[in-house]
Backbone as a chain_set.jsonl record, in Angstrom:
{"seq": "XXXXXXXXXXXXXXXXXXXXXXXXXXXXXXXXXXXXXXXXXXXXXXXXXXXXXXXXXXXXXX", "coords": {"N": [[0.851, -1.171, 0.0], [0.247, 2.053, -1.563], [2.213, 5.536, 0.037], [0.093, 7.611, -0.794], [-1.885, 5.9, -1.651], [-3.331, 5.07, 1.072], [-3.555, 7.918, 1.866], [-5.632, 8.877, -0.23], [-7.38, 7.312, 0.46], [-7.741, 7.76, 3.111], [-8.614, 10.247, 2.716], [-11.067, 9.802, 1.363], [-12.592, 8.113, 3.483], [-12.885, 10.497, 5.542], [-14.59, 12.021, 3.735], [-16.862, 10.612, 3.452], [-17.916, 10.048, 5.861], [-18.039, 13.185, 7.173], [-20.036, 13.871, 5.122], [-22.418, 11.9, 5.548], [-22.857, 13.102, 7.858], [-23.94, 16.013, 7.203], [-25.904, 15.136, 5.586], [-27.859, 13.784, 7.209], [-28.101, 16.203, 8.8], [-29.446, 17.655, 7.385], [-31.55, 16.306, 6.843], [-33.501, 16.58, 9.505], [-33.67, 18.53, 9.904], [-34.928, 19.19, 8.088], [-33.731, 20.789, 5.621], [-32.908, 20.535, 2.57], [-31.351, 21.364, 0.587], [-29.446, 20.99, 2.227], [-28.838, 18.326, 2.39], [-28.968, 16.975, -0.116], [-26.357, 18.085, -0.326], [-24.42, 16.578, 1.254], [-25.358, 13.973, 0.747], [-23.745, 14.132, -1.661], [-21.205, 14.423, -1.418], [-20.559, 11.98, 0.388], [-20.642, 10.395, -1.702], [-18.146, 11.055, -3.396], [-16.364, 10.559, -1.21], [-16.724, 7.58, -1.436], [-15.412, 7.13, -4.153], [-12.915, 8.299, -3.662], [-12.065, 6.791, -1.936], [-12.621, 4.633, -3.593], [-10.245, 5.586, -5.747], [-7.851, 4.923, -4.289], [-8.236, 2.144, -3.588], [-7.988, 1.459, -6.355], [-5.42, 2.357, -6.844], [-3.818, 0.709, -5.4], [-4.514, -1.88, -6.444], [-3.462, -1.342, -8.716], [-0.567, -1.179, -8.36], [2.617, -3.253, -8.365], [2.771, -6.581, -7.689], [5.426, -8.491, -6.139]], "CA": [[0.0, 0.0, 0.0], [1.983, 3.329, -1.004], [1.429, 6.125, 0.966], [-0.792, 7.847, -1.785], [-3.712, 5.326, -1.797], [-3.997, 5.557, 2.425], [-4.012, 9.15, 1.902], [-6.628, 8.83, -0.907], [-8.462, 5.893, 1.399], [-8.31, 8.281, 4.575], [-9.78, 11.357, 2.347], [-12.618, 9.473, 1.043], [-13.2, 7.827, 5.009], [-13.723, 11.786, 5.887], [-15.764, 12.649, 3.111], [-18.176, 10.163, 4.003], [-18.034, 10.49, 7.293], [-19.195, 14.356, 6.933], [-21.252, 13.771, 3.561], [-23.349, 11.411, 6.338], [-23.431, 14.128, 9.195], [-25.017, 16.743, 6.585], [-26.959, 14.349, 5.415], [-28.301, 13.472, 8.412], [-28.436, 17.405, 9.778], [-30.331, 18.189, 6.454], [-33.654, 15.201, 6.959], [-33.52, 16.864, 10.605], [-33.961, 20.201, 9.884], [-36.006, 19.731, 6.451], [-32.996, 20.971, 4.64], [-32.956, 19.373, 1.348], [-29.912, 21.453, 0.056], [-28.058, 20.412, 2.792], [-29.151, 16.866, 2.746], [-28.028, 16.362, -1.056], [-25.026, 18.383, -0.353], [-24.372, 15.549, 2.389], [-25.001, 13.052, -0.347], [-22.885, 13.99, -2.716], [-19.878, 14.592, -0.24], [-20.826, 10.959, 0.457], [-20.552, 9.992, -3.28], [-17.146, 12.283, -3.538], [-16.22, 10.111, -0.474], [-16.742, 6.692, -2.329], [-14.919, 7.569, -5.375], [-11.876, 8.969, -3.656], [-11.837, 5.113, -1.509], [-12.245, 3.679, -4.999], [-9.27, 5.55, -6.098], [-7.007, 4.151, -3.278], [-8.385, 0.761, -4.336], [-7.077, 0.678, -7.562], [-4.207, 2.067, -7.141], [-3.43, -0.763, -4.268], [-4.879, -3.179, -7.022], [-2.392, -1.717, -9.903], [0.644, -1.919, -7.927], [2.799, -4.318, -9.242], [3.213, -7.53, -6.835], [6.689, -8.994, -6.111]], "C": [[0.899, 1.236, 0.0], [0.906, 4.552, 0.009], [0.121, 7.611, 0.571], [-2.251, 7.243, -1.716], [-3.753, 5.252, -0.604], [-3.979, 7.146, 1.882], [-5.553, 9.502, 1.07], [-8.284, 8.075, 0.217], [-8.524, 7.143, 2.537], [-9.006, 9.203, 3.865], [-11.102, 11.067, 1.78], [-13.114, 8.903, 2.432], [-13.732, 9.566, 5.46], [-14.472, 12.179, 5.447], [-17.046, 11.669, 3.103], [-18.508, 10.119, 5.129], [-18.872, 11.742, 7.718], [-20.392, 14.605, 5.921], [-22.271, 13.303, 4.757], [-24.143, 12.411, 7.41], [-24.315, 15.641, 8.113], [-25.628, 15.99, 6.02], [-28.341, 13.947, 6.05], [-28.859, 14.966, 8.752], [-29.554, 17.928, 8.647], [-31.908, 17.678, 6.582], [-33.669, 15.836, 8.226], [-34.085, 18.301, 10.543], [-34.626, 20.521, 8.551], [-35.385, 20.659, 5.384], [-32.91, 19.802, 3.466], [-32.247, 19.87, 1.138], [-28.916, 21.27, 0.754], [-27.768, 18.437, 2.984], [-28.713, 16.285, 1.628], [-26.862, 16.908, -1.186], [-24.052, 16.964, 0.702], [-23.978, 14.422, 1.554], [-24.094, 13.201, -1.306], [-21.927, 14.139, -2.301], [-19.794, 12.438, -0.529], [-20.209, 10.191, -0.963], [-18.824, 10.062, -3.596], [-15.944, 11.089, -2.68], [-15.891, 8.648, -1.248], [-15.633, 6.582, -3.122], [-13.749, 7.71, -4.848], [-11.68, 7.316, -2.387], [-11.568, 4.437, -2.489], [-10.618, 3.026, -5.588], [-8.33, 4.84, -5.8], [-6.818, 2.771, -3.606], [-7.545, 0.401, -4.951], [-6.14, 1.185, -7.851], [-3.244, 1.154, -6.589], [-3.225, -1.874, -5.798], [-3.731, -2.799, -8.411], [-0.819, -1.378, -9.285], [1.503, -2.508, -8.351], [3.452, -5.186, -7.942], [4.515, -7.941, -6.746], [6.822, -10.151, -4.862]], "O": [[1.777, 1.574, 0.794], [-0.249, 4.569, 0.436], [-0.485, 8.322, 1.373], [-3.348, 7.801, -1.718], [-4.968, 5.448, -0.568], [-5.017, 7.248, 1.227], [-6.434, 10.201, 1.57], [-9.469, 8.301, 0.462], [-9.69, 7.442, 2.793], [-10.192, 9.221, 4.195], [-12.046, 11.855, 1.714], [-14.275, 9.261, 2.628], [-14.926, 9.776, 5.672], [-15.32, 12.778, 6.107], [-18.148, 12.074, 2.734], [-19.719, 10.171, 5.342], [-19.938, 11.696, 8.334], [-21.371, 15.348, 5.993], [-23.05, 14.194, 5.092], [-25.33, 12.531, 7.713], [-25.345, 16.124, 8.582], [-26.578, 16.746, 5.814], [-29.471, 13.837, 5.573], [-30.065, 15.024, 8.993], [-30.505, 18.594, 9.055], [-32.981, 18.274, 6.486], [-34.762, 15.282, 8.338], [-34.905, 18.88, 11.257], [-34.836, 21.618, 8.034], [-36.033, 21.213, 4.496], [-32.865, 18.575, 3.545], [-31.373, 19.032, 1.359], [-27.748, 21.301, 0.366], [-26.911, 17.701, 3.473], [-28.103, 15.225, 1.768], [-26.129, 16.44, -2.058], [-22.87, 16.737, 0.442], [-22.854, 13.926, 1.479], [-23.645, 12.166, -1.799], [-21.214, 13.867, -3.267], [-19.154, 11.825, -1.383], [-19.244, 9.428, -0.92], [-18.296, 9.043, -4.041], [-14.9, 10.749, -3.237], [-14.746, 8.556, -1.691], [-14.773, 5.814, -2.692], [-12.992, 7.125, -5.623], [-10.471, 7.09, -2.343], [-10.581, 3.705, -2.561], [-10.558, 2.361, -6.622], [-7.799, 4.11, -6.637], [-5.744, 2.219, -3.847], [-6.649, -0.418, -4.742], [-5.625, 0.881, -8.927], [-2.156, 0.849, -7.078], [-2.197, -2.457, -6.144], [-3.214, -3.715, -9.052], [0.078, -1.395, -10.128], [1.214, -2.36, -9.539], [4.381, -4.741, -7.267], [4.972, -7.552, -7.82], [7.891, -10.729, -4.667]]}, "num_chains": 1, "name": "protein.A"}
């Protein structure tokens, strides 16, 4: 694992982490632009774990 895809892997763990908490603060308070801002953090979040993924997965083994 270099130290590129944890950095990638920890910045998508935060952005879903907070994508969830506005998510969450948005159905609470009957915000809907903060509730798909939440989601798409979330999404943002995903994507930037993905990355990490595959750059783990193109690596080259030894």
């Amino acid at each position: 694992m270099t130290q590129r895809s944890k950095a990638d892997k920890a910045e998508g763990t935060v952005d879903k982490v907070a994508g969830k908490v506005k998510e969450v603060a948005g159905k609470a308070t009957k915000d809907r632009e903060l509730e798909g801002k939440g989601k798409a953090q979330q999404s943002k979040g995903h994507l930037k774990s993905a990355k990490g993924d595959l750059k783990d997965a193109a690596k080259p083994r030894h």
